[in-house]
N, C-alpha and C positions, 0 to 999 in steps of 0.2 A: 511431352511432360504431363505425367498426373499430380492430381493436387489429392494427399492424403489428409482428412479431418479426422481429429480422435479424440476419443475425452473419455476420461476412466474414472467407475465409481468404486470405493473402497467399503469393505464390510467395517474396518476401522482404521485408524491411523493413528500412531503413536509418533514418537522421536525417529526411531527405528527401525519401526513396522509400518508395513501398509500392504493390508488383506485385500489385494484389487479381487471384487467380486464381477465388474464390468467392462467389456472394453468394448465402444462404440465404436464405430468410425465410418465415413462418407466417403467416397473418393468420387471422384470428377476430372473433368479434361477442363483445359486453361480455359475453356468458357464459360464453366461451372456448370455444365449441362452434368446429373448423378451416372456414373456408371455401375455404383455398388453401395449398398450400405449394408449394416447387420452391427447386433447387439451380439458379441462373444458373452454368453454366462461362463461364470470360474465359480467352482466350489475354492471358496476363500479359507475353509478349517478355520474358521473361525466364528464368532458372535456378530452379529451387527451395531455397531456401536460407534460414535464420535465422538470424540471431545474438543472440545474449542481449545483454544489455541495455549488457555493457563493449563491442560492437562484436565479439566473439570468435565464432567456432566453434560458433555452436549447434545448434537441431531440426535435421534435413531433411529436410524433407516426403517422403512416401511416393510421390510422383507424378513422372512420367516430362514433362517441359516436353516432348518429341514428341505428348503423348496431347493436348496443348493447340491442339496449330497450327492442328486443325481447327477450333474456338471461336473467337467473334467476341472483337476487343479489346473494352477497357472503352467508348470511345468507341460500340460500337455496341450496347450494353447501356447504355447512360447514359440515355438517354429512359425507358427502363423502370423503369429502377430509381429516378429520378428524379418519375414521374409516382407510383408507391409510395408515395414516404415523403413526397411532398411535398402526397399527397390531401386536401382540407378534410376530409374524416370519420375520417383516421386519427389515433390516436394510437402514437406511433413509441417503441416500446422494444428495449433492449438491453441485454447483460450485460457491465458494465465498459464500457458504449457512447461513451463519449468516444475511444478507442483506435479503434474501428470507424466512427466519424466522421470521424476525422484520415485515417485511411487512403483514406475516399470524396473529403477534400478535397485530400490528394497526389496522387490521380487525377485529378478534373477538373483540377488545376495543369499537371500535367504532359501532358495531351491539350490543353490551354489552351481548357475549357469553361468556362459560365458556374457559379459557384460553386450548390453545393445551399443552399436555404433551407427548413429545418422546424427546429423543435421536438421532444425527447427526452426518455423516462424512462430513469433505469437499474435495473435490477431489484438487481444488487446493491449500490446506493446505497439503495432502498426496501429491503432486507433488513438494512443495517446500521443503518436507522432502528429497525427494530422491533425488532434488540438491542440498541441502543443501545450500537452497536460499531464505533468508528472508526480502530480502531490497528492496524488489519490491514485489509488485500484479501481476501475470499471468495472463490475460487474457484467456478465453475460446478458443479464436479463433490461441493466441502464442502456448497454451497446444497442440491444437487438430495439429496446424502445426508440431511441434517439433516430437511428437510420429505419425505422417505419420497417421492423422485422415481427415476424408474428413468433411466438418461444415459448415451448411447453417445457419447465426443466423437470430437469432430476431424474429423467432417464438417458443414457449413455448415449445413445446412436442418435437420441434426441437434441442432445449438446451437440453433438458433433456436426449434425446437420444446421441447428441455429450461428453457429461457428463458421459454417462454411457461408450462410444467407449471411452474416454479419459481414464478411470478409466480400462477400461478391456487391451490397450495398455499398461499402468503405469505396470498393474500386469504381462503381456508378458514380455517388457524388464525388470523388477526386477527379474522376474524367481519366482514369490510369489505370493499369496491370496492376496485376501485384509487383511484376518487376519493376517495373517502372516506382513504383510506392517505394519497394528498398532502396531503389537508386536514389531518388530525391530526397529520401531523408539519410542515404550513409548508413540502413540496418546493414547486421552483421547477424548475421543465424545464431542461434545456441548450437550447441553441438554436447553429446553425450557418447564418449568411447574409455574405457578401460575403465568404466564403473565412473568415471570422473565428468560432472557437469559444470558446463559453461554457458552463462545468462545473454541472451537479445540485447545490443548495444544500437547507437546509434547516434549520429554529429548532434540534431538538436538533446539527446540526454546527458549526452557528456558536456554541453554547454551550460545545461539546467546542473547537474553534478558542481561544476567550477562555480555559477554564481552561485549556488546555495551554499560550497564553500567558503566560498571570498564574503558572504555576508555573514555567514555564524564567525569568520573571523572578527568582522569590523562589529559583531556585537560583543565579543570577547573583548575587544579594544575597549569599547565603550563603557561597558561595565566593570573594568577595570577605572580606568579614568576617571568615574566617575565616585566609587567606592573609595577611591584615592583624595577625592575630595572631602566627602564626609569625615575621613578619618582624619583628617588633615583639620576640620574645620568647625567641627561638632561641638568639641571642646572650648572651642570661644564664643560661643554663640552667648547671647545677650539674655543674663537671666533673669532680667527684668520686665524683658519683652512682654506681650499680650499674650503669647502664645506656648509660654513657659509651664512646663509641666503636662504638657501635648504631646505624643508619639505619632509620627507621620510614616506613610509607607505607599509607595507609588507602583501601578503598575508596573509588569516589566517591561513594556516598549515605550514607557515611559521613563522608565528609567536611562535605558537604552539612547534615547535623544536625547546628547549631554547639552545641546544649546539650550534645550528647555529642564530638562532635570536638574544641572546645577546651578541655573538662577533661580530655580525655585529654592532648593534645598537653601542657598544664600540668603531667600529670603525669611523662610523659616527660621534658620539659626539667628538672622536679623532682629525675629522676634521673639527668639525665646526657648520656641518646639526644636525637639530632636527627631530621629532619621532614625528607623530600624528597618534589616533587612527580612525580616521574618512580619509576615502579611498579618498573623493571627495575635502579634503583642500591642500591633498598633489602636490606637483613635481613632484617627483619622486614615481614609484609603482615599488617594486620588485614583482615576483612570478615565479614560477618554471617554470608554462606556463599560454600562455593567455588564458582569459576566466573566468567565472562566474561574480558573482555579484558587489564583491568589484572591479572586476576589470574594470568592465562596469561605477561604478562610477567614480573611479579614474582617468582613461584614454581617455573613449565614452564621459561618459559625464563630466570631470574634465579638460581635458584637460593636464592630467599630463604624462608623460611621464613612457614608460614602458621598464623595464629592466629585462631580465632574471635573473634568483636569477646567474645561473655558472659564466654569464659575469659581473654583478657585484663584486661578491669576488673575482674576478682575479684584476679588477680596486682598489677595496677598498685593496686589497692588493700590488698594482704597488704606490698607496699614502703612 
């Protein structure tokens, strides 16, 4: 078995397009000992340019599209790199590799070749297994810090090598293969054939998938529930109270915890204040602590006054 590393740079990328100008790759035997590396250049026919992700003004590559024209297009690089990743003995990885797949399959589209067919790992999909950390993207550059890898980026063969040291440290401190890495966590390969891509699964993401489910559910509930109260109970609120003529407006994970959100809100209508769901009409802002959105409206730009959630229910309960 060889282990294929690849990581490919684009002159640009758009929705539809993606001008790969580089295709890196490392290969190795199961001990990670190199048997080959090399930077393929492609005359990409195109500018050097990125844009971030709204479509806007992003990177721009270091390279001169003059220094390309001599490079063959991707069409005449395509059997090579093809014959690569598509070897019965390789096993094909890459970091964030579903990105660097779509790219290879915008290419063959747009030269109108026959789609690539293999099978993928991604090193940082097997790295957020064994932190069992899915709420974030890892970067190349966090991975190879974290596991004591040394990482020059932003050239092609340079990725693909720091990709492969990232992948061969993962398996050092797990004490395991890479095989052994899929077995234990239940990966399943990506796979790319008939122009059509399929993403890196695995038991602990599909667990992380179901609770993050089942809790945007129960906060669905909750904020239902609890919205059901105000509406229900606003209107009799005491308008004599101390607190009458007050606009109150509570964080969202505050609102969210109906054991606390709707004894407060009871106690506010007790005295008088009303409840709005828009952060930037209110008075007053409760929240646990300062910071984020609602509360930038509220306060930054609202003008409304902010209260920690502990030192208000010590107040709303001294009234």
């Amino acid at each position: 078995m060889r282990y294929v590393f690849f990581d490919i740079e684009c002159a640009c990328v758009y929705k539809s397009v993606a001008k790969i100008c580089a295709f890196g790759y490392v290969v190795t035997d199961e001990r990670f000992n190199v048997q080959a590396r090399e930077d393929i250049l492609i005359n990409p026919k195109g500018k050097f340019h990125l844009t971030d992700r709204k479509g806007k003004e992003g990177l721009v590559l270091p390279y001169e599209y003059e220094d390309f024209k001599k490079y063959p297009v991707f069409r005449a690089e395509y059997g090579r790199i093809r014959a690569l990743l598509e070897a019965r003995d390789a096993l094909v990885f890459g970091h964030a590799t579903i990105n660097d797949v779509n790219y290879l399959n915008l290419e063959t589209k747009r030269y109108k070749l026959p789609s690539f067919r293999f099978s993928f790992l991604d090193t940082q999909f097997l790295y957020m297994n064994a932190v069992n950390d899915f709420n974030r993207q890892f970067g190349l550059g966090a991975m190879a810090e974290a596991l004591g890898v040394e990482f020059t980026p932003h050239r092609a063969v340079d990725d693909a090598y720091a990709t492969m040291m990232v992948c061969r440290a993962l398996c050092e401190r797990e004490g395991l293969s890479v095989e052994d890495i899929v077995a234990r966590y239940g990966v399943t390969a990506g796979k790319i054939a008939d122009y059509k891509i399929s993403q890196s699964d695995s038991l602990p993401h599909r667990k992380y998938l179901a609770d993050r489910d089942a809790e945007r559910e129960q906060r669905a509930k909750a904020h239902v529930e609890f919205y059901r109260y105000v509406n229900k109970h606003m209107h009799r609120r005491n308008k004599n109270g101390e607190l009458n003529g007050k606009l109150f407006c509570f964080a969202k994970d505050v609102e969210d915890d109906v054991s606390v959100s709707v004894r407060l809100a009871a106690a506010i209508f007790a005295s008088g204040g009303k409840y709005t769901s828009h952060p930037a009409e209110c008075d007053v802002y409760i929240a646990r602590a300062r910071g984020g959105e609602r509360y930038r409206n509220a306060v930054e730009n609202g003008g409304a006054a902010f209260i920690p959630l502990e030192r208000f229910e010590t107040a709303l309960g001294n009234l």
